[in-house]
C-alpha positions in Angstrom: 115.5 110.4 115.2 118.0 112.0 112.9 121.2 109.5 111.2 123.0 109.5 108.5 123.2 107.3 105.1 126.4 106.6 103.3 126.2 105.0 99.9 129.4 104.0 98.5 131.6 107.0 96.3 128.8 109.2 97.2 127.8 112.6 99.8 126.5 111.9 103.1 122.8 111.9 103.3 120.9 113.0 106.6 117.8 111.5 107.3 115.1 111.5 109.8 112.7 109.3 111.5 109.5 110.8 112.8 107.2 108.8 115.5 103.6 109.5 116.0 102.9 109.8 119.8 101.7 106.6 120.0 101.9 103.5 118.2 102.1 103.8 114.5 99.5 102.9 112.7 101.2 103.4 109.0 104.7 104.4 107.4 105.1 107.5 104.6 108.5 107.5 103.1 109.0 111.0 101.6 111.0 112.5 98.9 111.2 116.2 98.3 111.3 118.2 94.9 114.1 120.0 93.4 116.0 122.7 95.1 114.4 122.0 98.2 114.8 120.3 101.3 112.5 118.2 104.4 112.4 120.6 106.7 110.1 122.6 104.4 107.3 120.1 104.4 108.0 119.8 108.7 104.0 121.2 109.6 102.3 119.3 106.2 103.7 115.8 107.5 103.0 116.6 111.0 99.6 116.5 110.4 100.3 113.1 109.1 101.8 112.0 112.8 98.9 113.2 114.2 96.9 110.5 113.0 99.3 108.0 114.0 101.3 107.9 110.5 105.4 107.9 110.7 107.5 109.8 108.8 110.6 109.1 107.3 112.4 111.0 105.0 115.8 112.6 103.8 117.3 115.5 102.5 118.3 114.5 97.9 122.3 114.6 97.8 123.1 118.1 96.9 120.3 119.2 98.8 119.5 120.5 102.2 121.4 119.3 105.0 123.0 116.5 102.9 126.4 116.4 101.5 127.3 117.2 97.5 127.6 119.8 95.0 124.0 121.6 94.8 121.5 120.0 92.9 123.7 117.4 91.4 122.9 113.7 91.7 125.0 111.6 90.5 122.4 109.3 88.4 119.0 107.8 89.4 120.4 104.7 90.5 121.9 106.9 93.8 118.4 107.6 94.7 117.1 104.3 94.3 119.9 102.5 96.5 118.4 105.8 99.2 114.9 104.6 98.7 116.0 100.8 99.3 117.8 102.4 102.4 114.8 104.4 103.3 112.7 101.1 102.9 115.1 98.8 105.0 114.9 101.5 107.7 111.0 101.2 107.6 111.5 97.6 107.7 113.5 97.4 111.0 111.2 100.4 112.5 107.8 99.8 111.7 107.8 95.8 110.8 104.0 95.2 110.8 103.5 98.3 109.0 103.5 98.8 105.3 105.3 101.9 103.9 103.6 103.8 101.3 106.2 106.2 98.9 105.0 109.6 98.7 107.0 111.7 96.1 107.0 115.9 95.5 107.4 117.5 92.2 111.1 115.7 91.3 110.4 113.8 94.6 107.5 112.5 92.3 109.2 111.3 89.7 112.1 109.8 91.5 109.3 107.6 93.1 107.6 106.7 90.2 111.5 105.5 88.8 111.8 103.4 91.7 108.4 101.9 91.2 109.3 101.3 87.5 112.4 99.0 87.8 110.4 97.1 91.5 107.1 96.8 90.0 104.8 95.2 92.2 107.2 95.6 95.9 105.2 98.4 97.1 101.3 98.2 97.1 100.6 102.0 97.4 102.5 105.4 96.3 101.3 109.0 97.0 102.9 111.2 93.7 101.7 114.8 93.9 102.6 117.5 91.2 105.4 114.7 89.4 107.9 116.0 86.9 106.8 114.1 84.1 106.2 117.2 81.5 107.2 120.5 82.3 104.8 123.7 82.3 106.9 124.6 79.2 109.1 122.7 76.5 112.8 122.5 76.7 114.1 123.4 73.4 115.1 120.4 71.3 118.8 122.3 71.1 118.9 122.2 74.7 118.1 118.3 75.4 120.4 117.4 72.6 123.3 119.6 74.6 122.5 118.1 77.8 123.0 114.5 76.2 126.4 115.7 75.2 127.5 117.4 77.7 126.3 115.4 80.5 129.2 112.8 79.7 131.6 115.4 79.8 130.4 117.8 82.5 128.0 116.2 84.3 128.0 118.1 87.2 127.7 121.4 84.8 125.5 123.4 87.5 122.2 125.6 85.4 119.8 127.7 87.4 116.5 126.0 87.4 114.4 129.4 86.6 111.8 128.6 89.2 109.7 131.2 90.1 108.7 131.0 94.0 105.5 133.4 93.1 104.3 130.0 91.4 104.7 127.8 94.0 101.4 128.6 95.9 98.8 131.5 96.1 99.7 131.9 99.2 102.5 134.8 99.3 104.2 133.9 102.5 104.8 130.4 100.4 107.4 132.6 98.2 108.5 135.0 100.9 109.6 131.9 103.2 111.3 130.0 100.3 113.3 133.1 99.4 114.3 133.2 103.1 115.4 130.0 103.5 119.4 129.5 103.3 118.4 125.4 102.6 116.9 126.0 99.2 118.5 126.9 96.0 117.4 127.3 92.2 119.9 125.0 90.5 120.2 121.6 88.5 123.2 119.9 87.2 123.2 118.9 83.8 123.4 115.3 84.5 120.3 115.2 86.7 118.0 117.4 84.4 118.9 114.7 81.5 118.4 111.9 83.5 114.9 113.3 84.5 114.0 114.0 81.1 114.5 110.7 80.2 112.9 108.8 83.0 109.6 111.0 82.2 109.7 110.0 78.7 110.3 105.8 79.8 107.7 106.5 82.7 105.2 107.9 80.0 106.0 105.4 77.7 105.5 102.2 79.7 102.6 103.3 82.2 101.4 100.0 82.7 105.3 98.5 84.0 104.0 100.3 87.5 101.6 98.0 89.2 101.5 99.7 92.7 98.2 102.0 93.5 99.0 105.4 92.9 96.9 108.1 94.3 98.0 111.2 91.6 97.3 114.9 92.6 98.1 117.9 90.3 97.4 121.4 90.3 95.0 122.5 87.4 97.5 125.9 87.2 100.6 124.3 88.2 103.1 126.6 85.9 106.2 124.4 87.1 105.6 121.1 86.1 102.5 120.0 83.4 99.4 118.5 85.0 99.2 117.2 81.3 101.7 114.8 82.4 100.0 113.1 84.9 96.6 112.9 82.8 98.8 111.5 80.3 100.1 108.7 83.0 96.5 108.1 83.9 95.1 108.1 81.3 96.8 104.6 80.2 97.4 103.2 83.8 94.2 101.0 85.0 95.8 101.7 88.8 95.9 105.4 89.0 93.5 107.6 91.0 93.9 111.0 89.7 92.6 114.0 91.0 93.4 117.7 89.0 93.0 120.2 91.7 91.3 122.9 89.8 93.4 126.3 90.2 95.9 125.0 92.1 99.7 125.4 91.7 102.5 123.8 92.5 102.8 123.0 95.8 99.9 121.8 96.9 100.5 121.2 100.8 101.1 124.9 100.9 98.2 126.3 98.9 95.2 127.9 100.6 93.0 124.2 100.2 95.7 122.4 102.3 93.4 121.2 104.6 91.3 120.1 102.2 93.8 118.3 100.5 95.5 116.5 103.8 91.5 115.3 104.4 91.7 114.2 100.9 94.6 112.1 101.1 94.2 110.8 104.2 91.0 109.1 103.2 93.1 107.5 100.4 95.5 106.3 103.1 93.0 105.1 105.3 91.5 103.0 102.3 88.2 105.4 102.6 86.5 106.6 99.1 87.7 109.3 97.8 
């Protein structure tokens, strides 16, 4: 099922609802990363309605089939009134089930945001590869810009610099990307602040989150810093982390994927992992 969400002042979202075959036996809500879009991850959370899980998911303003100027967001607080959305929909769709958040790259981090200001309202979160330190610094020049200009320009659009190569060591995985007319390489300046910032809270305060998280990074993961999420784990007594040695960035796409759907699924199903 495919509808739309409309949050007050801002772009149309589209969003889907995907049903197992039969009756659902759990509820992912997912969130995608930067520059990217749902339909990318469409045969990684199949696998998940083939063991009876729904899906339901959206496309970020300024991102893949949804309304707004390419990869701007107008402030956090959009995505969270989506989530809530997201969650209400859940809610009318799947009432006995519980959702659990599950969060890609920026996706990651927007999840973990949520989870930071409704501590406690969702028992469990799936966050793989989160933006909560980059592969590589932002100069201090740069962040201090941002700050500034983000109240003036905030929809100032930057290219991202993302390199596809890095997403998997799978080429295809870059071949595809580059092929697909849904994806773009760009950040406003108002979003990459934002992020920045809710990293540095998020990093600072580990212990405000009170759901379980199951946390997966890639060991190589040249995008976003698997030092972030030891760093989150490290002080958070709910976090099961797992660094999945010579990986990159996108996990669901790397040549282990099965291994790493078997892996989570365990989670989900409350097996040991």
């Amino acid at each position: 099922m495919e509808f739309e969400i409309k949050l007050e002042s801002q772009p149309v979202i589209k969003a889907w609802v995907l049903k197992p075959a039969t009756e659902a036996t759990g509820v992912i809500i997912f969130i995608h990363g930067l520059g990217d879009h749902f339909g990318r991850y469409s045969r990684w959370t199949s696998r998940f309605l083939e063991k009876g899980i729904a899906v339901i998911a959206a496309d970020l303003p300024g991102h893949g089939l949804s309304e707004g100027k390419r990869g701007h967001i107008a402030g956090l607080d959009v995505v969270n009134q989506l989530l809530e959305n997201l969650l209400s929909v859940s809610g009318k769709e799947f009432p006995s089930q519980s959702a659990i958040l599950y969060g890609h790259s920026l996706g990651g981090l927007l999840v973990l945001n949520w989870l930071y200001s409704n501590s406690g309202s969702i028992e469990r979160a799936i966050i793989t590869s989160p933006w909560l330190k980059l592969s590589f610094d932002p100069p201090k020049l740069k962040i201090l810009l941002a700050k500034i200009v983000k109240s003036i320009l905030p929809g100032l659009i930057q290219p991202t610099g993302l390199i596809p190569e890095y997403f998997s060591h799978d080429p295809e995985v870059a071949i595809g990307y580059r092929n697909d007319k849904l994806t773009h390489e760009k950040v406003s300046v108002r979003l990459f602040f934002d992020c920045y910032m809710a990293a540095r809270k998020i990093l600072d305060n580990p212990g405000v989150i009170k759901s379980c998280i199951l946390l997966i990074h890639g060991g190589d993961d040249k995008i976003t810093s698997p030092d972030g999420s030891r760093e989150f784990h490290k002080t958070s007594g709910n976090t099961t982390l797992k660094i999945w040695e010579g990986g990159y960035h996108e996990l669901h796409n790397e040549l282990f994927k099965d291994e790493l759907f078997e892996f989570i699924i365990n989670w989900v199903e409350n097996k040991k992992v």
